[in-house]
ZADO-1210 file (C-alpha; in nm, 4 decimals, padded with zeros to 6 digits):
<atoms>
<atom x="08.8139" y="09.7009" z="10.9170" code="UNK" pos="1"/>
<atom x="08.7755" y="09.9986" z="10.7089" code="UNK" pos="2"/>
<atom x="08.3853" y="10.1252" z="10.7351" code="UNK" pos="3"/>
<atom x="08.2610" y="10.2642" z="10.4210" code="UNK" pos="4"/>
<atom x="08.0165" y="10.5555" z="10.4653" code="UNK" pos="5"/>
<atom x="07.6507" y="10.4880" z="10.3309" code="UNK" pos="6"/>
<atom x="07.6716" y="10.7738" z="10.0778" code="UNK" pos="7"/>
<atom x="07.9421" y="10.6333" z="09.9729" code="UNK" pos="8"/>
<atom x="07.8036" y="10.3037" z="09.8834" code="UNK" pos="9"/>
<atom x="07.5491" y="10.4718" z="09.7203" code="UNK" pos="10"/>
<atom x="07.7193" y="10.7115" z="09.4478" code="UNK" pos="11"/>
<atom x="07.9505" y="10.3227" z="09.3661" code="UNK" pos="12"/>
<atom x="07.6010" y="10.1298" z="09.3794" code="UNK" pos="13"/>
<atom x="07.5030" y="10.3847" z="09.0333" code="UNK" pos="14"/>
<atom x="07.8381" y="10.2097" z="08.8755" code="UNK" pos="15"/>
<atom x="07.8538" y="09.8757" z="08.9830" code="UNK" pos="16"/>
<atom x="07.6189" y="09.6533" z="08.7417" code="UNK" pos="17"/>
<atom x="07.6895" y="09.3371" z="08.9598" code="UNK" pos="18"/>
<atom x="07.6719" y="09.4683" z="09.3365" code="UNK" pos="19"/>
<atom x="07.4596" y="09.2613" z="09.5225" code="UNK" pos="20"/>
<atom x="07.2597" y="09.3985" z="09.7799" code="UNK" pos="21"/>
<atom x="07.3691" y="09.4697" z="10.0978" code="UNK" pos="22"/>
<atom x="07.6858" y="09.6941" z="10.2071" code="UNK" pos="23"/>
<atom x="07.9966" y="09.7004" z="10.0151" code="UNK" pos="24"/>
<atom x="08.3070" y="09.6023" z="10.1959" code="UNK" pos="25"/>
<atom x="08.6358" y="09.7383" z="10.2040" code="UNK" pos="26"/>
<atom x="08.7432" y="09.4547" z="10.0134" code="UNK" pos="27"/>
<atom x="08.5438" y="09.4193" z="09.7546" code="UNK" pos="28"/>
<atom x="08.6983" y="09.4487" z="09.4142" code="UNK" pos="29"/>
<atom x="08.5580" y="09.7399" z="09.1408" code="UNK" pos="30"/>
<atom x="08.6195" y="09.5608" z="08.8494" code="UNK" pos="31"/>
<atom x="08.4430" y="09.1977" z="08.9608" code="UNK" pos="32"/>
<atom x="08.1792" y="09.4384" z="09.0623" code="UNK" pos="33"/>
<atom x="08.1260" y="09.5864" z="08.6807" code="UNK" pos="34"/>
<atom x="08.3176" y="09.8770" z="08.6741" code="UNK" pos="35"/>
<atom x="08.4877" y="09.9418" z="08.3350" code="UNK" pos="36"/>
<atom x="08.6554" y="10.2538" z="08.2109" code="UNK" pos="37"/>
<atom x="08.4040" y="10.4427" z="08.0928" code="UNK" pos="38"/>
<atom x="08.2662" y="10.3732" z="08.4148" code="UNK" pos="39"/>
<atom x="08.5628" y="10.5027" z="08.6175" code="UNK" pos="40"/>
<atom x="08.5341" y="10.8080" z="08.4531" code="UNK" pos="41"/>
<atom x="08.1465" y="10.8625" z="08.5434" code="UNK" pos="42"/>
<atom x="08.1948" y="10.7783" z="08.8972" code="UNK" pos="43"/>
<atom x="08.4583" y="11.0024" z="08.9306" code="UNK" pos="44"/>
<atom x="08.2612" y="11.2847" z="08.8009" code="UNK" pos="45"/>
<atom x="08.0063" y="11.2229" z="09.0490" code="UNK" pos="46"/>
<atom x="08.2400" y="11.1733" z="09.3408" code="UNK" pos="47"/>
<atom x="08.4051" y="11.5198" z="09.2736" code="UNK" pos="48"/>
<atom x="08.0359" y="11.6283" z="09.2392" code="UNK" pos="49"/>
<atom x="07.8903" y="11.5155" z="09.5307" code="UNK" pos="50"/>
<atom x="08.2096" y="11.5453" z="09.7244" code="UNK" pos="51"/>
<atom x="08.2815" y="11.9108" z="09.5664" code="UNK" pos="52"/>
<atom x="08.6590" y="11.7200" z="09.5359" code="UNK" pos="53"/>
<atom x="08.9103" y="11.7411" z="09.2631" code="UNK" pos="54"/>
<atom x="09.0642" y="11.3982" z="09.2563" code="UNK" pos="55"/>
<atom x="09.4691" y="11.4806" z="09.1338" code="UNK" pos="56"/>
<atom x="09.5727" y="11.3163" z="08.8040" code="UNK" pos="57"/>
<atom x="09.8748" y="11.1712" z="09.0356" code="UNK" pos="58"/>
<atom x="09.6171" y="10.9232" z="09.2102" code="UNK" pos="59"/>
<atom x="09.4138" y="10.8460" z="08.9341" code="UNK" pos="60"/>
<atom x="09.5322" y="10.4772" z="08.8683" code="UNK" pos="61"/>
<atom x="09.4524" y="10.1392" z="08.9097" code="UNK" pos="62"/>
<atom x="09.5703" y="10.0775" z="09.2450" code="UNK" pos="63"/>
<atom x="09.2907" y="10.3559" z="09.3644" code="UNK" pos="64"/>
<atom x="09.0331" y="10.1857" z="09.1617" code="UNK" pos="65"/>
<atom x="09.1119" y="09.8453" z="09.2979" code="UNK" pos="66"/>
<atom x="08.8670" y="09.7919" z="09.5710" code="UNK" pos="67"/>
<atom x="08.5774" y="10.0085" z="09.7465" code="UNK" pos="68"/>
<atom x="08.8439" y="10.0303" z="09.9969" code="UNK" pos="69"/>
<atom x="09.1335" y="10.1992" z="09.8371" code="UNK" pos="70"/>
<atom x="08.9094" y="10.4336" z="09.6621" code="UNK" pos="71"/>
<atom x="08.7535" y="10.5078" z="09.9767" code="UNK" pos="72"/>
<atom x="09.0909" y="10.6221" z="10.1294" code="UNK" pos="73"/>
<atom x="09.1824" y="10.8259" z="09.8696" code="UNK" pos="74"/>
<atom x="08.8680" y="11.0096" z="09.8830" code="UNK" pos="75"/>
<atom x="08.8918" y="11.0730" z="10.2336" code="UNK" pos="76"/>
<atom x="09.2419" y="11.1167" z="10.2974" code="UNK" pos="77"/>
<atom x="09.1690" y="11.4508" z="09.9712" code="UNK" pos="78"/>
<atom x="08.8956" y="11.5597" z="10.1965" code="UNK" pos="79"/>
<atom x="09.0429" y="11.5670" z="10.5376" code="UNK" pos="80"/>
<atom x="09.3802" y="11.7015" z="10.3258" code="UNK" pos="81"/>
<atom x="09.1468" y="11.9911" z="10.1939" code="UNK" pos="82"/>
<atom x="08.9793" y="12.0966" z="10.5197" code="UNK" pos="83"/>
<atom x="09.2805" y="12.0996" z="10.7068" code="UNK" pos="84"/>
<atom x="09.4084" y="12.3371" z="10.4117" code="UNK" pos="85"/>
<atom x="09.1074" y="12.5282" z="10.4322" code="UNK" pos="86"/>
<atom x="09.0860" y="12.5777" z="10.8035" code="UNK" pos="87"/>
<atom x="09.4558" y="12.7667" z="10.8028" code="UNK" pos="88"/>
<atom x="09.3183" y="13.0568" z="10.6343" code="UNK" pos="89"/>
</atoms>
C-alpha cells in the first residue's frame, strides 16, 4: 500500500474539515473528507509552497483530487520528475 509521508498528511489535514484523527490512507477520498473547490485551490497553493512545485494545468483534474492517494502520486512523481531534470545540468 501506498505510504503517505507525514508532511503530507499535514498540509491535507489544514483542508479536510472532516478528517478524523489518525493517518490518512491512500484510499481515502478528498471530497468525503471536506474538500470543495475553493479548497482545492488553497491546498494547491500550499503544496507548490511547501513543495516549491508547480503542479501543470494538464494534471489538475478530478481524477488527481480523488483520493490522498492519487494526489500523493502526482506530487511525487513532479518531484522526482524535477530532480532528475535538475540533476542533468
Amino acid at each position: 500500500m501506498l505510504e503517505i509521508p507525514d508532511r503530507f498528511q499535514s498540509i491535507l489535514r489544514a483542508h479536510l474539515p472532516y478528517a478524523e484523527a489518525g493517518g490518512l490512507t491512500a484510499r481515502d477520498e478528498l471530497s468525503a473528507l471536506g474538500l470543495d473547490s475553493m479548497g482545492v485551490v488553497r491546498l494547491l497553493v500550499d503544496i507548490e509552497n511547501d513543495y516549491a512545485v508547480e503542479l501543470p494545468d494538464e494534471i489538475l483534474d478530478e481524477a488527481t483530487f480523488a483520493t490522498v492517494g492519487s494526489l500523493w502520486r502526482a506530487l511525487s512523481t513532479l518531484m522526482t520528475t524535477g530532480s532528475d531534470s535538475s540533476r542533468s545540468f
